[in-house]
C-alpha positions as CSV (number, residue, x, y, z in Angstrom):
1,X,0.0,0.0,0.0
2,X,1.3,3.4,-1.3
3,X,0.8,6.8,0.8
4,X,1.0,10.3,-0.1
5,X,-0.1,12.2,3.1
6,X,-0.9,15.9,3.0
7,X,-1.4,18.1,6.3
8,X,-3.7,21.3,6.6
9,X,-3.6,23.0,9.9
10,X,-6.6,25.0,11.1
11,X,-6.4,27.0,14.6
12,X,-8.5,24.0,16.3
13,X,-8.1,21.1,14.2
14,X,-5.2,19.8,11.9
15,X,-7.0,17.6,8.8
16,X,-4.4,15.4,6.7
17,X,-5.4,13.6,3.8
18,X,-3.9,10.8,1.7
19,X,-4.1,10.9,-2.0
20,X,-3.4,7.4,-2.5
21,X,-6.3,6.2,-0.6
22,X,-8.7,8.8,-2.0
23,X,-11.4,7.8,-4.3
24,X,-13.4,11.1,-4.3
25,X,-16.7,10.2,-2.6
26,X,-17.1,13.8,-2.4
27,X,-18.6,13.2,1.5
28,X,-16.3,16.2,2.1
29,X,-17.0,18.2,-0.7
30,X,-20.7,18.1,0.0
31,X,-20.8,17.9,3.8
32,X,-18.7,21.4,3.7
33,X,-17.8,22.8,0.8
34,X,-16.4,26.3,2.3
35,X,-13.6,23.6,3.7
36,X,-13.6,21.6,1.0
37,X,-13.0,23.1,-2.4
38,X,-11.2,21.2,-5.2
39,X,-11.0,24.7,-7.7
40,X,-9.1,26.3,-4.8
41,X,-5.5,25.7,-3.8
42,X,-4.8,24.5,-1.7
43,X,-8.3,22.5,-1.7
44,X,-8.5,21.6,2.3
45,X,-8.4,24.9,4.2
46,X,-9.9,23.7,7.8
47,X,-9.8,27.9,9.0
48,X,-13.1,28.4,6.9
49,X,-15.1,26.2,9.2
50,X,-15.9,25.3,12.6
51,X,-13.6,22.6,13.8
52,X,-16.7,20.0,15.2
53,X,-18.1,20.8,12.0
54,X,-14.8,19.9,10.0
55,X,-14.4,16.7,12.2
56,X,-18.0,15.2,11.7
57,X,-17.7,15.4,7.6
58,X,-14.5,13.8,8.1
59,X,-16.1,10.6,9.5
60,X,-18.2,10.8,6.6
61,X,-15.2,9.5,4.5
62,X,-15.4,6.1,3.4
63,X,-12.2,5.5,2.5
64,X,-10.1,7.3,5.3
65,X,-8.7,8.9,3.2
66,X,-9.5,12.2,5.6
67,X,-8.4,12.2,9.0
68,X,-8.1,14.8,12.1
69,X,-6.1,15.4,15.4
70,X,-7.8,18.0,17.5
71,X,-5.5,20.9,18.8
72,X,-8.6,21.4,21.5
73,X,-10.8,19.2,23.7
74,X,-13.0,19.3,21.2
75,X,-14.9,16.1,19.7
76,X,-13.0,13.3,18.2
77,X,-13.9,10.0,16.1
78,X,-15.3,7.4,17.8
79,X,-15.2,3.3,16.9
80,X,-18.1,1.9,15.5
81,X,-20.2,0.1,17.7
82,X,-20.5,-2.6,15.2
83,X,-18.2,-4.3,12.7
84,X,-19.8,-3.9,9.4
85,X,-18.6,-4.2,5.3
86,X,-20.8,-2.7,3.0
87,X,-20.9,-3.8,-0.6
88,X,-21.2,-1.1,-2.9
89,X,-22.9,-1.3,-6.5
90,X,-20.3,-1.8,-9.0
91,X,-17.0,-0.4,-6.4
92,X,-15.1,-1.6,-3.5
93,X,-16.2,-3.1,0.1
94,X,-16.4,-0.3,2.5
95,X,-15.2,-1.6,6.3
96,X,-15.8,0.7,9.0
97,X,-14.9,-0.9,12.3
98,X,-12.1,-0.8,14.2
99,X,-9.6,-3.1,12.1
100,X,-6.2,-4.0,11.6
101,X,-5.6,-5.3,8.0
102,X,-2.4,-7.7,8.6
103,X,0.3,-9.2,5.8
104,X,0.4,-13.0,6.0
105,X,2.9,-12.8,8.8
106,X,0.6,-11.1,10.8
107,X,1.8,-7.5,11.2
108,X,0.0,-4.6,11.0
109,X,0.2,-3.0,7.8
110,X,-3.3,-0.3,8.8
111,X,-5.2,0.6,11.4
112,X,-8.1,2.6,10.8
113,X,-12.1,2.6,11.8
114,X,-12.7,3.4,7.6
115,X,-11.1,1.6,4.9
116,X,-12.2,0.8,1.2
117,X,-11.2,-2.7,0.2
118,X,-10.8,-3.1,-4.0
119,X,-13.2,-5.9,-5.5
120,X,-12.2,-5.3,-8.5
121,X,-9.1,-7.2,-8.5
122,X,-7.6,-4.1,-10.7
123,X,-6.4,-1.3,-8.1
124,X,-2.8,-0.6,-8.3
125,X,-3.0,0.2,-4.5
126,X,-4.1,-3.0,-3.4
127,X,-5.8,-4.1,-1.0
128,X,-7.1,-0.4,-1.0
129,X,-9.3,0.5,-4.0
130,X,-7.9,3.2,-6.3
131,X,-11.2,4.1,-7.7
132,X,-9.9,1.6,-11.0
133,X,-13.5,-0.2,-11.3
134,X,-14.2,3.0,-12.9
135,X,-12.1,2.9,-15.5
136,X,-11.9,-1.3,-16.2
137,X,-16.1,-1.1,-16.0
138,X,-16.4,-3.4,-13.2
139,X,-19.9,-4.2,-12.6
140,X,-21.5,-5.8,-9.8
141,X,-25.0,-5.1,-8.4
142,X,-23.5,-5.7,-4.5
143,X,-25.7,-8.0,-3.2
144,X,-24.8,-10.4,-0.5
145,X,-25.5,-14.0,-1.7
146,X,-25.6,-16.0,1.2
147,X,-27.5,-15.6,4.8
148,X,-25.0,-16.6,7.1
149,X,-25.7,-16.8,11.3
150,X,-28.3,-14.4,12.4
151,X,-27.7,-14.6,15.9
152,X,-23.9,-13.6,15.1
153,X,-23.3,-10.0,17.5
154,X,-20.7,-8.0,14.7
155,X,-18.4,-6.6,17.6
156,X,-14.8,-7.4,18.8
157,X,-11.7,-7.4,17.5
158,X,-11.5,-7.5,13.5
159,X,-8.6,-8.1,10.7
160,X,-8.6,-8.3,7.3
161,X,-5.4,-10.2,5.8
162,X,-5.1,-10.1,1.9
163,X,-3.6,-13.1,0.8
164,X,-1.2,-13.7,-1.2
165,X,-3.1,-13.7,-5.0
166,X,-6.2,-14.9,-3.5
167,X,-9.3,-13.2,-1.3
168,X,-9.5,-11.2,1.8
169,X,-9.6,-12.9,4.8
170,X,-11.8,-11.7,7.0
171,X,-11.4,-12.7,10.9
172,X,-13.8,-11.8,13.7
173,X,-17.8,-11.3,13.8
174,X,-18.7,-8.8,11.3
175,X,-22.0,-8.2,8.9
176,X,-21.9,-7.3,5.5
177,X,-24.5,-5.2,3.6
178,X,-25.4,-5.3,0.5
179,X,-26.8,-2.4,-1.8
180,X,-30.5,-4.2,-1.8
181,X,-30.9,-4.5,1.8
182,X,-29.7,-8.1,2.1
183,X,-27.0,-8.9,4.6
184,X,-24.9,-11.9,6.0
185,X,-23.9,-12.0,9.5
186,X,-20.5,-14.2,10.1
187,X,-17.0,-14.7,12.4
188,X,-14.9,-16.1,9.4
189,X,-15.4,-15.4,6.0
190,X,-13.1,-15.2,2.1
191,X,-13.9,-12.0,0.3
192,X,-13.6,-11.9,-3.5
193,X,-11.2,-9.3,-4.4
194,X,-9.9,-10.3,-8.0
195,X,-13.3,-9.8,-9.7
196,X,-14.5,-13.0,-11.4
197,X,-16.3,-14.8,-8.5
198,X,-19.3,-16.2,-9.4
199,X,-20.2,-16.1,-6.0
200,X,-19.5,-12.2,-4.9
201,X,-19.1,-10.8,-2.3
202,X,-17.9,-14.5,-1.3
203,X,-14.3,-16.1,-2.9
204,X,-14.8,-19.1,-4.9
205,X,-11.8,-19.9,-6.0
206,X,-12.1,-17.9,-9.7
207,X,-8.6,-16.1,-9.1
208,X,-7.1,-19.1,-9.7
209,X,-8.6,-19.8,-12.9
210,X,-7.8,-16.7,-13.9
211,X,-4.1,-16.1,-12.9
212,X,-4.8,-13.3,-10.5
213,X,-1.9,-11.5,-8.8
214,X,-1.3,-9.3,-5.9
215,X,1.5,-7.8,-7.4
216,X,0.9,-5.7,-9.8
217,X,-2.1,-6.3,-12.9
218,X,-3.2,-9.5,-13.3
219,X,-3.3,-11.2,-16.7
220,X,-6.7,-11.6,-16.8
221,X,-8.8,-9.8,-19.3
222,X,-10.5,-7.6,-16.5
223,X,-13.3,-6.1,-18.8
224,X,-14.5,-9.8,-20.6
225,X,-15.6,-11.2,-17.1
């Protein structure tokens, strides 16, 4: 995972954002747009708004991308209550929970509460989408396709490892949502992130039979899927 971290200081509130995790969501943009203004330069100024104000539309950023430190006692970011993936229409999962996502060694590679996970199989920031399934065409309605345990509670500890040109590995209770309403509740689950499951949001085994890698573009003909 690539970072480009930039840092905007306010009087109260100091916002920094990375570029390399930013997929332009426009939460910011439209949550506060006297703070938030990509025709101006530069495009973060956090003086031109209160800083609880300025904090709250932060959260709103699905990516995390956006992030604060408070110069005051003012309000911070709390962790969700729940773990929860939701699975967009045609994009990336967005995770917001407190997680770790681990390398296959298990060390921390990010913490964060909000993180967008690539589906596509085509970000060049992998695991973190790049806002490619724009330009490859990716389509996928977001559903969730099984039902998993109901009686699942989606709180505790949660990592995500991305293995090693295969799925996501999700460990600890979570839910996921889909764009229809549907959902799965579960402590152990394979997320799909090369693109060609049949089974999506769900792994089954389709990045093998397509050659999928984790480093770099995979051979696969992403747009004939």
């Amino acid at each position: 995972m690539e970072r480009d971290i930039h840092e905007y200081d306010g009087e109260d509130i100091t916002v920094t954002w990375d570029e390399k995790r930013c997929i332009h969501a426009q939460e910011c943009v439209d949550g506060l747009p006297e703070v938030f203004d990509p025709d101006e330069r530069p495009w973060i100024d956090p003086k031109e708004g209160d800083a609880d104000d300025v904090a709250e539309v932060i959260t709103r950023c699905p990516t995390g991308a956006l992030q604060f430190e408070r110069k005051d006692d003012g309000w911070e970011e709390e962790t969700p209550d729940e773990n929860t993936i939701e699975v967009t229409p045609d994009g990336p999962l967005y995770a917001r929970e407190d997680i770790d996502i681990l390398d296959e060694n298990e060390s921390v590679l990010l913490s964060d509460t909000r993180v967008a996970f690539c589906r596509c199989g085509a970000s060049a920031n992998k695991p973190l989408c790049d806002n490619t399934h724009v330009d490859i065409e990716f389509e996928d309605p977001g559903s969730v396709s099984e039902d998993g345990d109901a009686d699942i509670v989606p709180e505790g500890d949660l990592s995500v490892t991305p293995t090693t040109d295969g799925p996501l590995h999700v460990d600890g209770a979570f839910e996921l949502e889909g764009a229809d309403g549907t959902t799965y509740s579960g402590e152990d689950a394979w997320l799909c992130r090369c693109g060609a499951s049949e089974n999506k949001p769900f792994c089954d085994g389709s990045h093998k039979k397509i050659g999928f890698s984790t480093d770099g573009e995979s051979v696969a003909d992403w747009r004939t899927r």
